[in-house]
N, C-alpha and C positions, 0 to 999 in steps of 0.2 A: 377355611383351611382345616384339613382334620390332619391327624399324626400330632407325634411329638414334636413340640417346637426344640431348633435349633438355633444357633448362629455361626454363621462362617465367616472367617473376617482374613481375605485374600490381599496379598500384594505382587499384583504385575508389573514388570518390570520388559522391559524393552521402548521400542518408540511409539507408548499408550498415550502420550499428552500430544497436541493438539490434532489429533484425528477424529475425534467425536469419541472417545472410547468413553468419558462420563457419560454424556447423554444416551449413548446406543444402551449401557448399560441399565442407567434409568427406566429408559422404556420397557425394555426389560422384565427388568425388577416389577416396573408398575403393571405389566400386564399379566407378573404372576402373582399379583399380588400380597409379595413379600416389603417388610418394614426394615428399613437401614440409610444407608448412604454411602455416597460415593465420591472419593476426593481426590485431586491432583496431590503430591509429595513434592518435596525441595529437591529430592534426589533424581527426579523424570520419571518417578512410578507413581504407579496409582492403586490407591487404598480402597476395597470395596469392602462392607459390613453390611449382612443381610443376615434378617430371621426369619422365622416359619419353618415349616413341617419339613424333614431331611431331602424328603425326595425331592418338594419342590427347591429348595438351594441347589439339589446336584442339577437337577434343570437349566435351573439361572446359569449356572455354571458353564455350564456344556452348551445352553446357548447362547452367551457373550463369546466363547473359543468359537463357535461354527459361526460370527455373525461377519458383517463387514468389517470391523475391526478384530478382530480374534486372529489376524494374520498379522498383527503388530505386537501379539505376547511374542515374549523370549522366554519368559518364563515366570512361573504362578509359586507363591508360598502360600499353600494353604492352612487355615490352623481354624477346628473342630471347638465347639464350648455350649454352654449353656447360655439360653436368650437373654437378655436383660431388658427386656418390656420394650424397644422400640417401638414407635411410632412412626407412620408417613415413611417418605422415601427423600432425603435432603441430595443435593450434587451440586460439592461447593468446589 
């Protein structure tokens, strides 16, 4: 990955749990080779934490909203920061 490393660490909200929206995610994540995770919430949202280089997150981004699930956001908080060495891709 080249670029500055980022983390973006998103909360979708609408009916993201059980439609596959962790794993579409994942796969995702893992085919762009970004390091985080991604988890179900008590409240029916779901928490995504991804790092690597800016553009590749806006990627990630833009393609979980365009994918099979990305018509179950209601809507995304997203919030910008610096990486903190993750490793692997968890989806608990």
């Amino acid at each position: 990955m080249s670029g500055a490393a980022r983390q973006v660490r998103v909360i979708y909200a609408g009916e993201v749990q059980g439609v596959g929206f962790r794993y579409t995610a994942r796969g995702i994540a893992n085919g762009l080779g970004v390091a985080g995770g991604v988890e179900n919430l008590s409240d029916g949202s779901v928490r995504l934490v991804a790092e690597g280089p800016e553009a590749v997150l806006e990627r990630l981004l833009l393609q979980i909203r365009i994918s099979r699930v990305g018509g179950h956001i209601a809507n995304e908080q997203i919030e910008w920061g610096e990486p903190a060495g993750l490793a692997g891709f968890y989806c608990r």
